[in-house]
N, CA, C and O atoms as CSV, one atom per row, in Angstrom:
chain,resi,resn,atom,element,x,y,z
A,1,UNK,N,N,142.775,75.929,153.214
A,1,UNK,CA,C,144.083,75.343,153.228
A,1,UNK,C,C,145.187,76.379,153.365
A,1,UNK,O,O,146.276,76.258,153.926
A,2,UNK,N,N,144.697,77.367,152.764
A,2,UNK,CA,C,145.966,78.471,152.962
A,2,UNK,C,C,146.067,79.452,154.028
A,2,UNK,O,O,145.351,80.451,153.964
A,3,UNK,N,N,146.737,79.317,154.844
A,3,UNK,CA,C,146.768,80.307,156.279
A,3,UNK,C,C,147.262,81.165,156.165
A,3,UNK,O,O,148.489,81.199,156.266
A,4,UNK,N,N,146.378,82.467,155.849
A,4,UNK,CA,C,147.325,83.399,155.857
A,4,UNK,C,C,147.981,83.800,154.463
A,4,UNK,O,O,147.300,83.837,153.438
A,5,UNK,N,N,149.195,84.068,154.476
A,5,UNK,CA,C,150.057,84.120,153.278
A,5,UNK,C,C,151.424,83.381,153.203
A,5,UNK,O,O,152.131,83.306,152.198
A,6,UNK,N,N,151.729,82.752,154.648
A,6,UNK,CA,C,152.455,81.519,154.531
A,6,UNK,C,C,152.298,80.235,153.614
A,6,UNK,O,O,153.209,79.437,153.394
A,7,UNK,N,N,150.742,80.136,153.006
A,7,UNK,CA,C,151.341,79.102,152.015
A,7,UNK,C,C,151.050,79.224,150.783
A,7,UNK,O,O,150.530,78.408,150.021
A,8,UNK,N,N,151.758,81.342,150.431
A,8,UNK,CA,C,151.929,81.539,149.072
A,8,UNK,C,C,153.183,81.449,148.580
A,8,UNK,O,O,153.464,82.145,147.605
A,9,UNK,N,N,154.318,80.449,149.240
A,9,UNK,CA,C,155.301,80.389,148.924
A,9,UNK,C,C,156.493,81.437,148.917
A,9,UNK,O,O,157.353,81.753,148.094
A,10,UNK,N,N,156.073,81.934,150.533
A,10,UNK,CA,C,157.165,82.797,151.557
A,10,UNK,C,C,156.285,83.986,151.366
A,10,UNK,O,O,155.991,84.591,152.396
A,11,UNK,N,N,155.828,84.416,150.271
A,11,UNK,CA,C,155.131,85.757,150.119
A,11,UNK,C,C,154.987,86.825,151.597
A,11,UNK,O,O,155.580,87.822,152.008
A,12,UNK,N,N,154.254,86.268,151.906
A,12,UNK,CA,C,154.389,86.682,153.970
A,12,UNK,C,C,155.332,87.294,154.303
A,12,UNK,O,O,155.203,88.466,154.659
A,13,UNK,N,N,156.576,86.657,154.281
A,13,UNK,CA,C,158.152,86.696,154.413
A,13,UNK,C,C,158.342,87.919,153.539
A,13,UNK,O,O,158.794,88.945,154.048
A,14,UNK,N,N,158.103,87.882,152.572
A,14,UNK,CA,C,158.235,89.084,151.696
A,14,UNK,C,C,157.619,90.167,152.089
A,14,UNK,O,O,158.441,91.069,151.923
A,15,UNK,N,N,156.528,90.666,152.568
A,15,UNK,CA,C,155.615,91.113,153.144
A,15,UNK,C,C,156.060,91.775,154.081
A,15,UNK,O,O,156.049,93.006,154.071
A,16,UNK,N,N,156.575,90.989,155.150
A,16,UNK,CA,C,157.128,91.563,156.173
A,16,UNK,C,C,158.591,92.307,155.953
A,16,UNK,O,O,158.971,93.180,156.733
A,17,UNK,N,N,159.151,91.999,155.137
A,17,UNK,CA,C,160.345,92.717,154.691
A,17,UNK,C,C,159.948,94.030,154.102
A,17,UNK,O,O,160.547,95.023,154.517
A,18,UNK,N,N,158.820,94.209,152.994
A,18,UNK,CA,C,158.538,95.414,152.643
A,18,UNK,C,C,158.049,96.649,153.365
A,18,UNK,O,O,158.147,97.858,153.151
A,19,UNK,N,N,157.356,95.727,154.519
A,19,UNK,CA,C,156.812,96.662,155.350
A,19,UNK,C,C,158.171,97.510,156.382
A,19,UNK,O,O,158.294,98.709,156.636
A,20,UNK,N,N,158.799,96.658,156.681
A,20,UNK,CA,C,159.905,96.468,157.251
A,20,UNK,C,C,160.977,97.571,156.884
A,20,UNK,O,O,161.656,98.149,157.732
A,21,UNK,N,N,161.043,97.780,155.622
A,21,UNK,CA,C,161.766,98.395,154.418
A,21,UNK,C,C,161.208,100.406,154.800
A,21,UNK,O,O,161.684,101.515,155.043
A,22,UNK,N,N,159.927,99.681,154.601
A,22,UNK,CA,C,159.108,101.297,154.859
A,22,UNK,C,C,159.237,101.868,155.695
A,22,UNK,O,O,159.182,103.098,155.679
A,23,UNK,N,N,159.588,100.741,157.347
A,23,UNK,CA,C,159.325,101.702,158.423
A,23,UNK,C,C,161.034,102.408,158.568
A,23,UNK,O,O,161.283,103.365,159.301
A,24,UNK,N,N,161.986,101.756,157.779
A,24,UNK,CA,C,163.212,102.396,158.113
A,24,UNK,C,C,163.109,103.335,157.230
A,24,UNK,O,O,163.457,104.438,157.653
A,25,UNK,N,N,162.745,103.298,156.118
A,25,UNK,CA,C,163.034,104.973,155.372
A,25,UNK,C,C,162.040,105.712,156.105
A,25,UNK,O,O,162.593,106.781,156.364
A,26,UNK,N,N,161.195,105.724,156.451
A,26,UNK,CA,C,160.668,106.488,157.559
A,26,UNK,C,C,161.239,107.083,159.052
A,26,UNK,O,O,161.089,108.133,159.676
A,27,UNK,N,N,161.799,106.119,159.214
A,27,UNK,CA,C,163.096,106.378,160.559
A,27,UNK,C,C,164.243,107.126,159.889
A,27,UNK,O,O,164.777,108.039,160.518
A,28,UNK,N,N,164.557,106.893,158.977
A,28,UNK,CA,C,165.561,107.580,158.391
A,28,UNK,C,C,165.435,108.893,158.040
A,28,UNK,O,O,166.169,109.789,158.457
A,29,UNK,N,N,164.256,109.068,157.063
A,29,UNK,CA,C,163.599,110.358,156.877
A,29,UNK,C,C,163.861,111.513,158.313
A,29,UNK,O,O,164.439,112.599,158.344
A,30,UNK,N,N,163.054,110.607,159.570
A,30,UNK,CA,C,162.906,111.391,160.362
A,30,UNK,C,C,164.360,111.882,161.494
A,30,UNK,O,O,164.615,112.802,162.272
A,31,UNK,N,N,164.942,110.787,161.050
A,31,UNK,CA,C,166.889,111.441,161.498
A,31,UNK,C,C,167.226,112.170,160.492
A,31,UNK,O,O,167.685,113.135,161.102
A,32,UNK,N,N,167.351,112.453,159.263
A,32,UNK,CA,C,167.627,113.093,158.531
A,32,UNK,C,C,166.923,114.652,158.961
A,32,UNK,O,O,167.592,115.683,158.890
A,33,UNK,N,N,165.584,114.640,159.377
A,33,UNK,CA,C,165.309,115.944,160.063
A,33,UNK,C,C,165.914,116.068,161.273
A,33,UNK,O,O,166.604,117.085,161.352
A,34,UNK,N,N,165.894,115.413,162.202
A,34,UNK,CA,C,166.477,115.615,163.550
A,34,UNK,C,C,167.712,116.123,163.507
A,34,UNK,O,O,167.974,117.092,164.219
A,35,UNK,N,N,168.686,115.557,162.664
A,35,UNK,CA,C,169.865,115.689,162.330
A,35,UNK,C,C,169.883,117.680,162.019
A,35,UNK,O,O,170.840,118.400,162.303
A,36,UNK,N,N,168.859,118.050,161.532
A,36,UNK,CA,C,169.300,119.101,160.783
A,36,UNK,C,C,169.424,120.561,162.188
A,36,UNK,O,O,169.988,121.653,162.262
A,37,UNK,N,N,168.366,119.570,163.248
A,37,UNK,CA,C,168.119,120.251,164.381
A,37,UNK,C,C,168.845,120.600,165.436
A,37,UNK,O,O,169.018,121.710,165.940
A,38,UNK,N,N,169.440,119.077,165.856
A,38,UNK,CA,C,170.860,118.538,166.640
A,38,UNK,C,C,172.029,119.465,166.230
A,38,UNK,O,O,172.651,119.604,165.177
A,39,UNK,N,N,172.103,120.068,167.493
A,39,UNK,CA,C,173.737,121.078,167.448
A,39,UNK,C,C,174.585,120.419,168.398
A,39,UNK,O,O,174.158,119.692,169.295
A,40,UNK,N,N,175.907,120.706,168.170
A,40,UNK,CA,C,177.041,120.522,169.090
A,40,UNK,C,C,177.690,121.647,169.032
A,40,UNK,O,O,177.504,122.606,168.282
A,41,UNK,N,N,178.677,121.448,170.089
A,41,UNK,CA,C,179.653,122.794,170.165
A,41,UNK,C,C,180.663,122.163,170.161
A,41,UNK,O,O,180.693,121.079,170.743
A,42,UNK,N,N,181.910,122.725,169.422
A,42,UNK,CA,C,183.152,122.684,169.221
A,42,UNK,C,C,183.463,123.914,169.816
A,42,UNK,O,O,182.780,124.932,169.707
A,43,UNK,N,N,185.025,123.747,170.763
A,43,UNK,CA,C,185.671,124.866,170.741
A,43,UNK,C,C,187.311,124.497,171.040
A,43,UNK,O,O,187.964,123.471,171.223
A,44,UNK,N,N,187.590,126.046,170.971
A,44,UNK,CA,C,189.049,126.557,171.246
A,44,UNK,C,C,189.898,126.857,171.737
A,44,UNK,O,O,189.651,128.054,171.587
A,45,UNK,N,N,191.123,126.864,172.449
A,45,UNK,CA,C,191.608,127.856,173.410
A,45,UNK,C,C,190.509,128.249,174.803
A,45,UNK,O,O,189.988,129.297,175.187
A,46,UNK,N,N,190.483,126.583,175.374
A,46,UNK,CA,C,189.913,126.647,176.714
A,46,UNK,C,C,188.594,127.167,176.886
A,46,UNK,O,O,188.159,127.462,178.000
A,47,UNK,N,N,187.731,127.332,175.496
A,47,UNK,CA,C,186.558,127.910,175.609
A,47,UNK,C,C,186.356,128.997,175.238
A,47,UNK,O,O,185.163,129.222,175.030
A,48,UNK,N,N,187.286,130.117,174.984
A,48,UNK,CA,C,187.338,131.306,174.555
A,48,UNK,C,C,187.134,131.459,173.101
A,48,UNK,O,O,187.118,132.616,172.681
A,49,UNK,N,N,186.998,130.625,172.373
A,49,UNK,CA,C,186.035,130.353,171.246
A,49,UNK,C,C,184.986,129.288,171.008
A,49,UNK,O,O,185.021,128.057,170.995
A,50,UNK,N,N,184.065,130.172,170.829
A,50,UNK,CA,C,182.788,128.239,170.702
A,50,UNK,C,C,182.409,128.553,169.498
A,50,UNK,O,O,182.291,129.717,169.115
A,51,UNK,N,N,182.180,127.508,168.777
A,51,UNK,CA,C,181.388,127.184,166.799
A,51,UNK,C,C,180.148,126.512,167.846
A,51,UNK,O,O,180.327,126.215,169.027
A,52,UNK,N,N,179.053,126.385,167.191
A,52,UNK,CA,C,178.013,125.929,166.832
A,52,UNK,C,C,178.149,125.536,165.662
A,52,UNK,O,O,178.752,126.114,164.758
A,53,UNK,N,N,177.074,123.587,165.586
A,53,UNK,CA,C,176.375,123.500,164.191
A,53,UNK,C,C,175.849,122.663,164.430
A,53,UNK,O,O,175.902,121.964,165.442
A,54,UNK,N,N,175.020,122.552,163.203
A,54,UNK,CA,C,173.920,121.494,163.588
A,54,UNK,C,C,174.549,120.352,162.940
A,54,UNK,O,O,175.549,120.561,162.252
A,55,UNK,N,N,173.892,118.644,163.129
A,55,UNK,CA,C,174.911,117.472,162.597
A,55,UNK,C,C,174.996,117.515,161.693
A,55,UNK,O,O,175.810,116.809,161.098
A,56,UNK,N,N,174.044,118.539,160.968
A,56,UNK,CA,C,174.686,117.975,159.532
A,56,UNK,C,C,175.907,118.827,158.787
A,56,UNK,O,O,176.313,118.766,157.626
A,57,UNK,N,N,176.294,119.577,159.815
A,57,UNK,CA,C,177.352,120.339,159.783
A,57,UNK,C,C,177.300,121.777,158.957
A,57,UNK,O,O,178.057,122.124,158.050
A,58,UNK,N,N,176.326,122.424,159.458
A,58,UNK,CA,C,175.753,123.541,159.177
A,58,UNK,C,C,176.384,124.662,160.790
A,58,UNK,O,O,176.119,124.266,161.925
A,59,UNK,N,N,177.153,125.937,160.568
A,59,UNK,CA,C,177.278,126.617,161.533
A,59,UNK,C,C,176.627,127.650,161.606
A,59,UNK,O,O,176.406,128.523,160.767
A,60,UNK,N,N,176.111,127.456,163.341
A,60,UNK,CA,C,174.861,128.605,162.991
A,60,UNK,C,C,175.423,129.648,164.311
A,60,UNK,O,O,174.823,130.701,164.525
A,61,UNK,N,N,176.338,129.337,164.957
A,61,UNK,CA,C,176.545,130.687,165.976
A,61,UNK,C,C,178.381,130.278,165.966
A,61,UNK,O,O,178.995,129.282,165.583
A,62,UNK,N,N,178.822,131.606,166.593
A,62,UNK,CA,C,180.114,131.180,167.224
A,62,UNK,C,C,180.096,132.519,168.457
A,62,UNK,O,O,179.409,133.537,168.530
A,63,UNK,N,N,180.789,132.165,169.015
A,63,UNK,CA,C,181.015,132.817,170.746
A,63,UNK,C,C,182.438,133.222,170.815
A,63,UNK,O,O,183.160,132.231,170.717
A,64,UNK,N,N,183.165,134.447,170.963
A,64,UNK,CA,C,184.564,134.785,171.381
A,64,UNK,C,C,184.278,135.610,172.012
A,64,UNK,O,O,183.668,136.651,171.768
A,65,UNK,N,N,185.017,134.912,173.550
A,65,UNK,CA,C,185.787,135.536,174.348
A,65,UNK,C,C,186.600,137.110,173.765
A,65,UNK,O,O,187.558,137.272,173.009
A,66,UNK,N,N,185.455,138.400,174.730
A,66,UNK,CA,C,186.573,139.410,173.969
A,66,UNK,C,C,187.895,139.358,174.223
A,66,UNK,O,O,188.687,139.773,173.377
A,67,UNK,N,N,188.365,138.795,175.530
A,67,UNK,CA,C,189.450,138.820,175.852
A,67,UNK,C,C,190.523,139.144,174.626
A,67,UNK,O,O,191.258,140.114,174.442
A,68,UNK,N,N,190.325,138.034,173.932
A,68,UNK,CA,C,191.073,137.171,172.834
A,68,UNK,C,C,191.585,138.258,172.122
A,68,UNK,O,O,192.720,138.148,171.656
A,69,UNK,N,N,190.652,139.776,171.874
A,69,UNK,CA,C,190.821,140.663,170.468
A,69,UNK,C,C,192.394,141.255,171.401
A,69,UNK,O,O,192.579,141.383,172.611
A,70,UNK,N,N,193.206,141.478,170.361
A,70,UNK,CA,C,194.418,142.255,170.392
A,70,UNK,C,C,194.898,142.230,169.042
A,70,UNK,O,O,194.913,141.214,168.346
A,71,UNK,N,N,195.247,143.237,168.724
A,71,UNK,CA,C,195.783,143.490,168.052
A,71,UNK,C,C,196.950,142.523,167.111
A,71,UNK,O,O,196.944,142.213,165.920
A,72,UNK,N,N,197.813,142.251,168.100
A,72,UNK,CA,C,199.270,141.800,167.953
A,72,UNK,C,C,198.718,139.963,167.643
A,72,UNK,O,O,199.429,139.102,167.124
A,73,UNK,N,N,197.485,139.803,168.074
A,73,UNK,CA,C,197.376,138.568,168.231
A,73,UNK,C,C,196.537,137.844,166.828
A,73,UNK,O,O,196.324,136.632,166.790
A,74,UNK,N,N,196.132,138.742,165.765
A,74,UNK,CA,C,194.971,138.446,165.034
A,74,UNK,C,C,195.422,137.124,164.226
A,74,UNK,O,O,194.444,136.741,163.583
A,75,UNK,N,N,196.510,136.301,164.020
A,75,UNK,CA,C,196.780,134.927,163.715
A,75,UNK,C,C,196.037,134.036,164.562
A,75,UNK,O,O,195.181,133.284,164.095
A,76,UNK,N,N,196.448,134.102,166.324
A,76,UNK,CA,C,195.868,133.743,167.221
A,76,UNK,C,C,194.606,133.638,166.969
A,76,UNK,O,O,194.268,132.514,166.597
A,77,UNK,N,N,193.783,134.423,167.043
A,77,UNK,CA,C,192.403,134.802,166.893
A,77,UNK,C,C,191.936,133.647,165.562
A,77,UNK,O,O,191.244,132.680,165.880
A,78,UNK,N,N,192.252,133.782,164.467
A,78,UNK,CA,C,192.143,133.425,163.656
A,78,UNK,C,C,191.980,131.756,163.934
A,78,UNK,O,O,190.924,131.127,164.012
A,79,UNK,N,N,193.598,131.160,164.078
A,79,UNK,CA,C,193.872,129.951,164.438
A,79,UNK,C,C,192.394,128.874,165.564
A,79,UNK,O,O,191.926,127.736,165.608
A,80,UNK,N,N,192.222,130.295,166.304
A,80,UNK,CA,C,191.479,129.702,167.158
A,80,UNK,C,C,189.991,129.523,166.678
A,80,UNK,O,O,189.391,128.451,166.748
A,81,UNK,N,N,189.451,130.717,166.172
A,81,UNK,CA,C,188.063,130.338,164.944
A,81,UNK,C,C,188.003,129.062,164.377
A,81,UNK,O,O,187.158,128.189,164.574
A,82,UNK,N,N,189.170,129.040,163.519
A,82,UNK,CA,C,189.411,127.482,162.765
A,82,UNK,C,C,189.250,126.657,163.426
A,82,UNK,O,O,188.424,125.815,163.073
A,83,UNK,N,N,190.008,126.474,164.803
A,83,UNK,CA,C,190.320,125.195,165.190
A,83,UNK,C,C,188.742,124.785,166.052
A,83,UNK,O,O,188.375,123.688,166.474
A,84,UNK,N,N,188.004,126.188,166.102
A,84,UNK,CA,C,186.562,125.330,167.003
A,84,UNK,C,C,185.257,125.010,166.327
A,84,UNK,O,O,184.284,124.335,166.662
A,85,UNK,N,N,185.710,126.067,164.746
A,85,UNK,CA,C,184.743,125.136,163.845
A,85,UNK,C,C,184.851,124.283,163.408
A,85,UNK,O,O,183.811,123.737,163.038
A,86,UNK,N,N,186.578,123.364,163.066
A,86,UNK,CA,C,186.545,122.433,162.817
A,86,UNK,C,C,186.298,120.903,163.793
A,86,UNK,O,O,186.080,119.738,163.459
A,87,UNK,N,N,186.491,121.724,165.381
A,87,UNK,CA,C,186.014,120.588,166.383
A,87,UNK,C,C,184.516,120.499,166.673
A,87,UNK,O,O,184.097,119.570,167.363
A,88,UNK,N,N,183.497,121.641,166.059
A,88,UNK,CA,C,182.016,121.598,166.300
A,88,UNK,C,C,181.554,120.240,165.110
A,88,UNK,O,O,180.806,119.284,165.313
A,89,UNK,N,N,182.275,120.590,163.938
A,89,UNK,CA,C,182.034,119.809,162.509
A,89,UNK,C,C,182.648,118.800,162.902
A,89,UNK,O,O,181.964,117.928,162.367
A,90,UNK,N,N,183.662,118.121,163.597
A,90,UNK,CA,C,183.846,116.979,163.676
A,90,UNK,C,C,183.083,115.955,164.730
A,90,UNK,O,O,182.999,114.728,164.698
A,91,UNK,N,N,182.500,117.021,165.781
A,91,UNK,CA,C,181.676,116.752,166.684
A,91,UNK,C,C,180.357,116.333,165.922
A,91,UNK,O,O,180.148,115.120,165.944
A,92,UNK,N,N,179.397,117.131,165.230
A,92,UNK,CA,C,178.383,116.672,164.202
A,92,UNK,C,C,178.967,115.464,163.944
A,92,UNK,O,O,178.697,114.573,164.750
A,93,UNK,N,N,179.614,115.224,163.135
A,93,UNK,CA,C,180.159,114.106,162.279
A,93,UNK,C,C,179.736,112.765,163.209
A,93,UNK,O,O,178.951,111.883,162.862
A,94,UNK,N,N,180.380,112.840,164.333
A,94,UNK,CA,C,180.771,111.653,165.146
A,94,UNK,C,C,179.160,111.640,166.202
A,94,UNK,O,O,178.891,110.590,166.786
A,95,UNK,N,N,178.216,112.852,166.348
A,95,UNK,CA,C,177.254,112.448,166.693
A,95,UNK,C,C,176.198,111.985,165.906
A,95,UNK,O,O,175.329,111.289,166.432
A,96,UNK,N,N,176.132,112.368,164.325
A,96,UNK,CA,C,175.281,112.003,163.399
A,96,UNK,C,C,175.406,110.319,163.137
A,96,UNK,O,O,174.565,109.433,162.986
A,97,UNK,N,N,176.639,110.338,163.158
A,97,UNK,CA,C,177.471,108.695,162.831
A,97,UNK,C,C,176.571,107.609,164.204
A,97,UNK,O,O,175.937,106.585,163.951
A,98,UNK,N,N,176.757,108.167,165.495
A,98,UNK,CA,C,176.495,107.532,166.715
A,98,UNK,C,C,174.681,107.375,166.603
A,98,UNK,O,O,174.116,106.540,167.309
A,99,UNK,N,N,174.008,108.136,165.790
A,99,UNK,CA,C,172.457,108.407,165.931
A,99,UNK,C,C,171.973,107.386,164.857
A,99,UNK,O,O,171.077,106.550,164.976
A,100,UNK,N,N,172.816,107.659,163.716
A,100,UNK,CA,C,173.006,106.533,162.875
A,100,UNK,C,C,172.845,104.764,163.359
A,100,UNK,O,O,172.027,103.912,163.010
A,101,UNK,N,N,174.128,104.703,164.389
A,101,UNK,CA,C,174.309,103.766,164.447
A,101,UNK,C,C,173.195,102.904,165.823
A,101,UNK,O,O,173.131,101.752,166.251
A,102,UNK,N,N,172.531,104.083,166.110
A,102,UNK,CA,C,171.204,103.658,167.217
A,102,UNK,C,C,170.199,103.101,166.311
A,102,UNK,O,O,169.638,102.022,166.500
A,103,UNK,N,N,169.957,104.035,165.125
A,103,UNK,CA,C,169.182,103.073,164.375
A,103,UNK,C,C,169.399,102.007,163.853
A,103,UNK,O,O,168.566,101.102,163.821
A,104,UNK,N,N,170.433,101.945,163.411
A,104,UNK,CA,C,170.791,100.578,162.473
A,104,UNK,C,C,170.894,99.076,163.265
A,104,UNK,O,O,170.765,97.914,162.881
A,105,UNK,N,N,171.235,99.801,164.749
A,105,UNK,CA,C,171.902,98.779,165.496
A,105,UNK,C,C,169.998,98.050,165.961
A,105,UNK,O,O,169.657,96.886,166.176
A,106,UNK,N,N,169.221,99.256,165.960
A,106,UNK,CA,C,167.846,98.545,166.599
A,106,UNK,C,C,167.103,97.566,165.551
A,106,UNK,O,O,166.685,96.446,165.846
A,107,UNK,N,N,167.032,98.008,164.625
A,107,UNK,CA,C,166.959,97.463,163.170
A,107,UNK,C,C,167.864,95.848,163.093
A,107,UNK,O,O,167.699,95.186,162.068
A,108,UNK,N,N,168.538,95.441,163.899
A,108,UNK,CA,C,169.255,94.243,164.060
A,108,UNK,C,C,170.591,94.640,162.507
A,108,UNK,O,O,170.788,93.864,161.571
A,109,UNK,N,N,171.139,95.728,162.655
A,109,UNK,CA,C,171.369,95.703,161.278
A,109,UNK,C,C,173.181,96.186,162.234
A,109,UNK,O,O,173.241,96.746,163.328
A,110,UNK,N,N,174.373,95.753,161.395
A,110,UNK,CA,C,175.584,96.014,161.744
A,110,UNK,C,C,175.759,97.214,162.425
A,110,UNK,O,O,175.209,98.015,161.669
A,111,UNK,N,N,176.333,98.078,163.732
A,111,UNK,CA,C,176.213,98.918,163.609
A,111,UNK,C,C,176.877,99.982,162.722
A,111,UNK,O,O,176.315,100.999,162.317
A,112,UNK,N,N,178.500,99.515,162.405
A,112,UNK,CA,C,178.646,100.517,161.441
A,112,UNK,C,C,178.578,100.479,160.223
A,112,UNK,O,O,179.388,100.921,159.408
A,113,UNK,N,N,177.012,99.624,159.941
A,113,UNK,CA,C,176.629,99.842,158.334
A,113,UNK,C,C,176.819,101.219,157.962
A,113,UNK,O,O,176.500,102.078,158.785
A,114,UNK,N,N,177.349,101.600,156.712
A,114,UNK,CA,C,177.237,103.086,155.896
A,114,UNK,C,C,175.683,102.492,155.369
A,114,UNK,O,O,175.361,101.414,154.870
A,115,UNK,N,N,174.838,103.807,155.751
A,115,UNK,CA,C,173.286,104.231,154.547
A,115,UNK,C,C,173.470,105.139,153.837
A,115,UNK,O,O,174.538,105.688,153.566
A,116,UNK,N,N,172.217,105.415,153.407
A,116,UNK,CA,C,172.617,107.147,152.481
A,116,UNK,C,C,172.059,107.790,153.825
A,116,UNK,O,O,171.196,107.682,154.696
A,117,UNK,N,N,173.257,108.607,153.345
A,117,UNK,CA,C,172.952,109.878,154.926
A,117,UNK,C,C,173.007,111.335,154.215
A,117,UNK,O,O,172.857,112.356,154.886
């Protein structure tokens, strides 16, 4: 009489949710590594400064143009460091968010649900 686990009173249903449950912290797990891998580049002043980092906003290189070194200019210089690590880190941000939202969205799930990230 009982088919299955449909007539343990949804149990099945339940079933499939747990499993369901598992395979996203598993997907998640494995963006959470990818993430750590995934670099972008931010930069500065037309390119004459590049940041590296990875999404999770870790900087692992930066690139200047020697041009840039003078003396008279070391604010410049400066200004421009800042401004391409903070466009590499905002770059992470907005690609971790977008990788995020590939999963969630396949998952039939809102895309801009917040998870733990």
């Amino acid at each position: 009489m009982l088919k299955g686990l449909g007539g343990l009173g949804g149990l099945g249903d339940m079933a499939k949710m747990m499993k369901a449950a598992q395979e996203v912290q598993g997907k998640m797990a494995q963006l959470q590594e990818d993430l750590q891998t995934m670099t972008v580049t931010g930069e500065s002043g037309a390119g004459l400064v590049k940041a590296v980092c990875t999404c999770k906003g870790e900087l692992k290189s930066l690139d200047i143009d020697p041009s840039i070194f003078n003396a008279d200019d070391k604010e410049v210089v400066e200004d421009l460091i800042l401004a391409a690590i903070k466009d590499a880190q905002a770059k992470a941000t907005e690609k971790a968010q977008a990788e995020m939202g590939k999963l969630t969205e396949g998952m039939g799930l809102p895309k801009d649900m917040k998870l733990p990230f």
